[in-house]
PDBQT receptor file of N, H, CA, C and O in Angstrom, charges set to zero:
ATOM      1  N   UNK A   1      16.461  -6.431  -7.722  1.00  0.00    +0.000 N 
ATOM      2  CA  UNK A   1      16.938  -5.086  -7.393  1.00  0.00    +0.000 C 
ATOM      3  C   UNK A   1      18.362  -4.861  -7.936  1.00  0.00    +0.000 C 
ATOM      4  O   UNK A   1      18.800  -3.712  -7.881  1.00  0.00    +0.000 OA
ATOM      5  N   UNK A   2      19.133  -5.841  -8.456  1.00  0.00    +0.000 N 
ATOM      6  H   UNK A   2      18.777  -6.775  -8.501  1.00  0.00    +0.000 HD
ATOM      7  CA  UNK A   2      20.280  -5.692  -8.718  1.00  0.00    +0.000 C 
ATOM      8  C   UNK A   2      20.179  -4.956 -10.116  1.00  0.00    +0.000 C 
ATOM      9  O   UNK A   2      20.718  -3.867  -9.919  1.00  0.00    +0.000 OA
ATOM     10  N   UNK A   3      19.915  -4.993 -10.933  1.00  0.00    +0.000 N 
ATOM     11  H   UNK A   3      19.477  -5.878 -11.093  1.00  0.00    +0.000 HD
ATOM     12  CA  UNK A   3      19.415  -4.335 -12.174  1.00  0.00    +0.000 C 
ATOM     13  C   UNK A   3      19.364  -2.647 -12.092  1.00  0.00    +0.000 C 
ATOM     14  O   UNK A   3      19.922  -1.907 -12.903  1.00  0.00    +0.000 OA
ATOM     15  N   UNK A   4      18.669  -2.262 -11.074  1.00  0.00    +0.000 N 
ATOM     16  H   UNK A   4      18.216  -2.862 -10.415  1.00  0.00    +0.000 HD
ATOM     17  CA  UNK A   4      18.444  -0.462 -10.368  1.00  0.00    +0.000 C 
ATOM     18  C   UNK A   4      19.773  -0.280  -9.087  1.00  0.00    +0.000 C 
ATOM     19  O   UNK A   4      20.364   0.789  -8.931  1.00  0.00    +0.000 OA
ATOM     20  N   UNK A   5      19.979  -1.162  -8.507  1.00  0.00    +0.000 N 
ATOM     21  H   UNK A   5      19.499  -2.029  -8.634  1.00  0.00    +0.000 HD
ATOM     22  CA  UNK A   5      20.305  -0.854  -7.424  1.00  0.00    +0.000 C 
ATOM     23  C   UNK A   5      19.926   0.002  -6.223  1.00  0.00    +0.000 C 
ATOM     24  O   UNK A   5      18.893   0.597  -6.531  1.00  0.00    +0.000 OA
ATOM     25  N   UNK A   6      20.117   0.165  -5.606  1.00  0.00    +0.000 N 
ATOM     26  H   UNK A   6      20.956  -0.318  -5.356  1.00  0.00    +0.000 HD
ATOM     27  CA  UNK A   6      19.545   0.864  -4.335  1.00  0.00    +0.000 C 
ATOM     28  C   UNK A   6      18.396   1.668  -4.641  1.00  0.00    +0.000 C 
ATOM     29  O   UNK A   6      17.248   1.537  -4.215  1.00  0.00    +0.000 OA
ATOM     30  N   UNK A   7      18.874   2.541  -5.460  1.00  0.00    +0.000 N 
ATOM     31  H   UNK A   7      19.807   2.647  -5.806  1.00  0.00    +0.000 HD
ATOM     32  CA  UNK A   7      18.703   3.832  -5.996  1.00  0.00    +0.000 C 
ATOM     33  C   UNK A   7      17.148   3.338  -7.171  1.00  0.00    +0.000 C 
ATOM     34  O   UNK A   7      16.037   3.868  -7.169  1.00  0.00    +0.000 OA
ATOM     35  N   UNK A   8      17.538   2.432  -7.857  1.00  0.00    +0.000 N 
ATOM     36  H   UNK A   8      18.440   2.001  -7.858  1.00  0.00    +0.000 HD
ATOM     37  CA  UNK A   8      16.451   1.698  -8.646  1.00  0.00    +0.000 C 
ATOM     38  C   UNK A   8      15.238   1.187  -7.323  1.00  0.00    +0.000 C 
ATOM     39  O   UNK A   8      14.117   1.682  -7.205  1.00  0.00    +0.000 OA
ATOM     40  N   UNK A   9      15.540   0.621  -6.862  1.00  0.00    +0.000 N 
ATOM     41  H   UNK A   9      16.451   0.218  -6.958  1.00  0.00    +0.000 HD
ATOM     42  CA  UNK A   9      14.342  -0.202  -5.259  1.00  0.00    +0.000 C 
ATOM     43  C   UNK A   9      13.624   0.909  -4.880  1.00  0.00    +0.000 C 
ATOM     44  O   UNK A   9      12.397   0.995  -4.830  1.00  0.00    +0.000 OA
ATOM     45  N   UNK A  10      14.504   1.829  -4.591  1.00  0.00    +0.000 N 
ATOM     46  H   UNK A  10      15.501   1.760  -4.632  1.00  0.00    +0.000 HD
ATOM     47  CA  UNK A  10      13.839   2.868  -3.405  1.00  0.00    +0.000 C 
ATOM     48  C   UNK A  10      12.791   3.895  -4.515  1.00  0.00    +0.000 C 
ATOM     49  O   UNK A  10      11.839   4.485  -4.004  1.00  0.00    +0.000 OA
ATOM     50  N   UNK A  11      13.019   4.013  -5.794  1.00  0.00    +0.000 N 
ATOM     51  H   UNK A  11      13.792   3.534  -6.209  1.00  0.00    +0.000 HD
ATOM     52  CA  UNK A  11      12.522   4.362  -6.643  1.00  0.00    +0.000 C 
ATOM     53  C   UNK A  11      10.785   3.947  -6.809  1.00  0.00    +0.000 C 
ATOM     54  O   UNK A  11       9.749   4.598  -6.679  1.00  0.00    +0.000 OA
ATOM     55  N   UNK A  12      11.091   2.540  -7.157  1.00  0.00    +0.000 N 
ATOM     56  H   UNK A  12      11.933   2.010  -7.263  1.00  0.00    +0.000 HD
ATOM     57  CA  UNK A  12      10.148   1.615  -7.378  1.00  0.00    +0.000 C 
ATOM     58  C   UNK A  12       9.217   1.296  -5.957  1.00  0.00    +0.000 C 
ATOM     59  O   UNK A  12       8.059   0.903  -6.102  1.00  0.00    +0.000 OA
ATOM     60  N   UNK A  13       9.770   1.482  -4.633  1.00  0.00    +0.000 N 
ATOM     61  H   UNK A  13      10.711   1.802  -4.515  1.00  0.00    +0.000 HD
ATOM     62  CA  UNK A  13       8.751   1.568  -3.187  1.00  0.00    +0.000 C 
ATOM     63  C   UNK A  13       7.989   2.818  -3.655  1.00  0.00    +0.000 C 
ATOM     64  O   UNK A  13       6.786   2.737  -3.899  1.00  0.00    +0.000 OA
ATOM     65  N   UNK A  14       8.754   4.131  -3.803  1.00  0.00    +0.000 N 
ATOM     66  H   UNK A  14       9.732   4.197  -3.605  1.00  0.00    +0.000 HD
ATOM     67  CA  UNK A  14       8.113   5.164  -3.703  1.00  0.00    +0.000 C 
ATOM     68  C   UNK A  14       7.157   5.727  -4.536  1.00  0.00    +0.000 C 
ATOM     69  O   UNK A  14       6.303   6.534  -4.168  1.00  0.00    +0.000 OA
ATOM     70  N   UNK A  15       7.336   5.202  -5.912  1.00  0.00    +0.000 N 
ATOM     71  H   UNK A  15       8.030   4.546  -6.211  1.00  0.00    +0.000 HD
ATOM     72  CA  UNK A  15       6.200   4.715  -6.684  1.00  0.00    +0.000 C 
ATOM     73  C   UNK A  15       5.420   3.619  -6.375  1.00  0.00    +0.000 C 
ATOM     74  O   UNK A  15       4.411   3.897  -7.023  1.00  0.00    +0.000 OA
ATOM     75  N   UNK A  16       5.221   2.722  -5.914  1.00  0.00    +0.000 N 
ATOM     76  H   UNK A  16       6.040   2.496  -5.388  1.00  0.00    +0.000 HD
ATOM     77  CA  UNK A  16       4.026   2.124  -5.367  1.00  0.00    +0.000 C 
ATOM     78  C   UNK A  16       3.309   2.376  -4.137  1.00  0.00    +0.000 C 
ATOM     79  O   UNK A  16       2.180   1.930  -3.929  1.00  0.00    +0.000 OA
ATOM     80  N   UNK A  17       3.951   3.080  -3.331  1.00  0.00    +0.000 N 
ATOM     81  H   UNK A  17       4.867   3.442  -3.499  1.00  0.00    +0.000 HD
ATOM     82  CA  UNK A  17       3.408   3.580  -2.113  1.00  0.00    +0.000 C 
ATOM     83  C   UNK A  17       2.617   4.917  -2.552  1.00  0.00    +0.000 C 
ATOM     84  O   UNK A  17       1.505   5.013  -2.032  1.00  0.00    +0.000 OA
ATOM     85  N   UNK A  18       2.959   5.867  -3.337  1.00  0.00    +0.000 N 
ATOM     86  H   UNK A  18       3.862   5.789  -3.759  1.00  0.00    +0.000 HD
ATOM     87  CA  UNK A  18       2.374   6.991  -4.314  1.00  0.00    +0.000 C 
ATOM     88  C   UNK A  18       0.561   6.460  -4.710  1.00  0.00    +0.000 C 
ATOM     89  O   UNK A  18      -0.496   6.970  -4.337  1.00  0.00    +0.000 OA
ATOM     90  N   UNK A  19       0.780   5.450  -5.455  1.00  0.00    +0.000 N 
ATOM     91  H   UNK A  19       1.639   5.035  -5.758  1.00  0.00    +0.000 HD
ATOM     92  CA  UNK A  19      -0.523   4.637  -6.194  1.00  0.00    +0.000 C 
ATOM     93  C   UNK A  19      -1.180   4.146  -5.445  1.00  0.00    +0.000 C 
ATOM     94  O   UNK A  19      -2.358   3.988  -5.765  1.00  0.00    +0.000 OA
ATOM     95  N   UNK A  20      -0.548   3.507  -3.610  1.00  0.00    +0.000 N 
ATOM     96  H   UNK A  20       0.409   3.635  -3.350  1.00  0.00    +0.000 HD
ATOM     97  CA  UNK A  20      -1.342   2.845  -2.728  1.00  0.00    +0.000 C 
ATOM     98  C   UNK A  20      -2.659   4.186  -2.268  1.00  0.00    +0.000 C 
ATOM     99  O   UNK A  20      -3.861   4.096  -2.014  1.00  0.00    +0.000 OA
ATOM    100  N   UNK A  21      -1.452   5.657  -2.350  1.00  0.00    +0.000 N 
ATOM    101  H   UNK A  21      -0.476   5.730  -2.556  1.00  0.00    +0.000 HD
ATOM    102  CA  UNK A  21      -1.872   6.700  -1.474  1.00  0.00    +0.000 C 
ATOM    103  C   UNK A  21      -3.493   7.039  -2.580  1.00  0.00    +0.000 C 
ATOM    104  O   UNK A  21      -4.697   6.898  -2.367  1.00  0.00    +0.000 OA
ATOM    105  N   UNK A  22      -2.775   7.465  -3.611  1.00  0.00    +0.000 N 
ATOM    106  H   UNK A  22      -1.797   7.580  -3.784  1.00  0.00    +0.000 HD
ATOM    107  CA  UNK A  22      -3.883   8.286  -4.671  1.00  0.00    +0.000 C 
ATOM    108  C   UNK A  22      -5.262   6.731  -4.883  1.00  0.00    +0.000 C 
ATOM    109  O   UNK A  22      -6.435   6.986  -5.155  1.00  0.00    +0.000 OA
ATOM    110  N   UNK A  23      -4.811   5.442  -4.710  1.00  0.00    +0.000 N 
ATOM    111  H   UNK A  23      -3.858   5.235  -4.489  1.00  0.00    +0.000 HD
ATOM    112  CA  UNK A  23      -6.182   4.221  -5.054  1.00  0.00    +0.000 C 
ATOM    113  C   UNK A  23      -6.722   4.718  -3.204  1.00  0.00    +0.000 C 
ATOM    114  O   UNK A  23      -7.948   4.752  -3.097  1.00  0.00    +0.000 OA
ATOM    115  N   UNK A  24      -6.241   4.934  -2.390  1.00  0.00    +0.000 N 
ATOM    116  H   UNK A  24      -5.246   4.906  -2.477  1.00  0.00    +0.000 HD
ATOM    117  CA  UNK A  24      -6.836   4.784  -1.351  1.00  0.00    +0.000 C 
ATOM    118  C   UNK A  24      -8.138   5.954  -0.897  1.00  0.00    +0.000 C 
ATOM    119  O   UNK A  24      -9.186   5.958  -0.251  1.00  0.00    +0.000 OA
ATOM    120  N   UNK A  25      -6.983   7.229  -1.990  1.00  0.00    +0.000 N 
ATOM    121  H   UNK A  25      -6.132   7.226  -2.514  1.00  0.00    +0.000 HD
ATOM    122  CA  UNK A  25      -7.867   8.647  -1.333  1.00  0.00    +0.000 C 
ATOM    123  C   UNK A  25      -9.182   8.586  -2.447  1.00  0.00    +0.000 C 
ATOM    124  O   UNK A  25     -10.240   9.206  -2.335  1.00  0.00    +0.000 OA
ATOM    125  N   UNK A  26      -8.715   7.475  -3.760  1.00  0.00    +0.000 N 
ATOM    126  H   UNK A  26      -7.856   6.972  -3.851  1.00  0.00    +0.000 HD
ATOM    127  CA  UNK A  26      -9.740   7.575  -4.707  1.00  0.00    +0.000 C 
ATOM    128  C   UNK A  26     -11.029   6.805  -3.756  1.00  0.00    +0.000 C 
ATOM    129  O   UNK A  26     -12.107   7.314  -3.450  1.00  0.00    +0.000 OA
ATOM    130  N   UNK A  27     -10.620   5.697  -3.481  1.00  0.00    +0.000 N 
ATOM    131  H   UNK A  27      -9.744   5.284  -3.730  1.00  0.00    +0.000 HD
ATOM    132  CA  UNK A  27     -11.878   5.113  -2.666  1.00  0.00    +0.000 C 
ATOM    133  C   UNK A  27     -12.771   5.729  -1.524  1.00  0.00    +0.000 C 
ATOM    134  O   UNK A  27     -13.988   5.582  -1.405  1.00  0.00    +0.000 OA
ATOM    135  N   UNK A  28     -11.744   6.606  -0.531  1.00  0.00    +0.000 N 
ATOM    136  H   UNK A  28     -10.756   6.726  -0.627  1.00  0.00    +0.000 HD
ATOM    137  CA  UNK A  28     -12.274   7.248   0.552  1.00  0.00    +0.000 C 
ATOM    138  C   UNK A  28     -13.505   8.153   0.180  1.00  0.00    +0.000 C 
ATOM    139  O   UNK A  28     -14.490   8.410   0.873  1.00  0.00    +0.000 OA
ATOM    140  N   UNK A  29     -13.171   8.601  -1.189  1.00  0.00    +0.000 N 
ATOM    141  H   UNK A  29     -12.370   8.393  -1.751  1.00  0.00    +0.000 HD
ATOM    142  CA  UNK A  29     -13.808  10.304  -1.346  1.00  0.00    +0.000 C 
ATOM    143  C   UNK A  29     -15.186   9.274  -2.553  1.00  0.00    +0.000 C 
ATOM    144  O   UNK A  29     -15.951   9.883  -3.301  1.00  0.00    +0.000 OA
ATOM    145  N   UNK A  30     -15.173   8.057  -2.459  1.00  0.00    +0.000 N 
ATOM    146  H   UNK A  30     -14.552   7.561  -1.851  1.00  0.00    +0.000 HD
ATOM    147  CA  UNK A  30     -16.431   7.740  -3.155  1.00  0.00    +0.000 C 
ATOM    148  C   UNK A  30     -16.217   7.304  -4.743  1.00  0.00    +0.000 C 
ATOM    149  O   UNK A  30     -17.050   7.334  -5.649  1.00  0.00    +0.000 OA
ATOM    150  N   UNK A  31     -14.751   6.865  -4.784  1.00  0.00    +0.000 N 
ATOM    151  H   UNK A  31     -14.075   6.840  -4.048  1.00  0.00    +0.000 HD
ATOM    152  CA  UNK A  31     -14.582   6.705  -5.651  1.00  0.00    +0.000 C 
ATOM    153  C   UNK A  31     -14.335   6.944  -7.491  1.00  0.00    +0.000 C 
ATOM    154  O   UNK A  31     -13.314   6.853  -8.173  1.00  0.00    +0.000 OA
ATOM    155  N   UNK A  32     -15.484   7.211  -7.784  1.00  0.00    +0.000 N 
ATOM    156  H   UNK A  32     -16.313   7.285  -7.230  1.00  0.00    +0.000 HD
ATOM    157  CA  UNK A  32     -15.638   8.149  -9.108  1.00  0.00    +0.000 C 
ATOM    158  C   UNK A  32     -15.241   9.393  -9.040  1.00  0.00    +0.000 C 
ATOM    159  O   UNK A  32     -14.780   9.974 -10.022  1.00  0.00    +0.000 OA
ATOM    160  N   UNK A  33     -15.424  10.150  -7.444  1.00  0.00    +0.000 N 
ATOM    161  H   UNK A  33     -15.799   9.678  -6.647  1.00  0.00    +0.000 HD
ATOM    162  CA  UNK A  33     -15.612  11.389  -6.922  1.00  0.00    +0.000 C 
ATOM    163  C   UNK A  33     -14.390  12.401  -7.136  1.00  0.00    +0.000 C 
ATOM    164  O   UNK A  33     -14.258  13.590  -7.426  1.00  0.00    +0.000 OA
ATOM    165  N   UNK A  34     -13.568  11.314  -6.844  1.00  0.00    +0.000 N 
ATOM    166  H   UNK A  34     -13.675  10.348  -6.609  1.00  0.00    +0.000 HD
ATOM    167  CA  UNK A  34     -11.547  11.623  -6.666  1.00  0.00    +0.000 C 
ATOM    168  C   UNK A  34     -11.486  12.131  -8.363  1.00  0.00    +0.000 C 
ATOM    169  O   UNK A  34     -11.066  13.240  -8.693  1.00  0.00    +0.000 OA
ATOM    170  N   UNK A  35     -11.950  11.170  -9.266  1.00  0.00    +0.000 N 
ATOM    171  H   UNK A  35     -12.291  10.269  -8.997  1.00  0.00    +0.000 HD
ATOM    172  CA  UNK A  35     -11.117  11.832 -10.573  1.00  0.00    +0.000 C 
ATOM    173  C   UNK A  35     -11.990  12.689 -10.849  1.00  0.00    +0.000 C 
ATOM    174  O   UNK A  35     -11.820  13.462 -11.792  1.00  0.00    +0.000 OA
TER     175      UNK A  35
């Protein structure tokens, strides 16, 4: 994290928490269905 700093981390959570959201709603709705 030292490389981004704070500002870099909190970046990089909120982009992977984003991808957790959109792989999760892809699976819920049946998968293929979502895209």
């Amino acid at each position: 994290m030292s490389a981004g700093g704070y500002g870099g981390g909190f970046a990089l959570l909120v982009v992977l928490f984003i991808l957790l959201i959109i792989i999760g709603a892809a699976y819920a709705d049946g998968g293929a269905g979502f895209w």
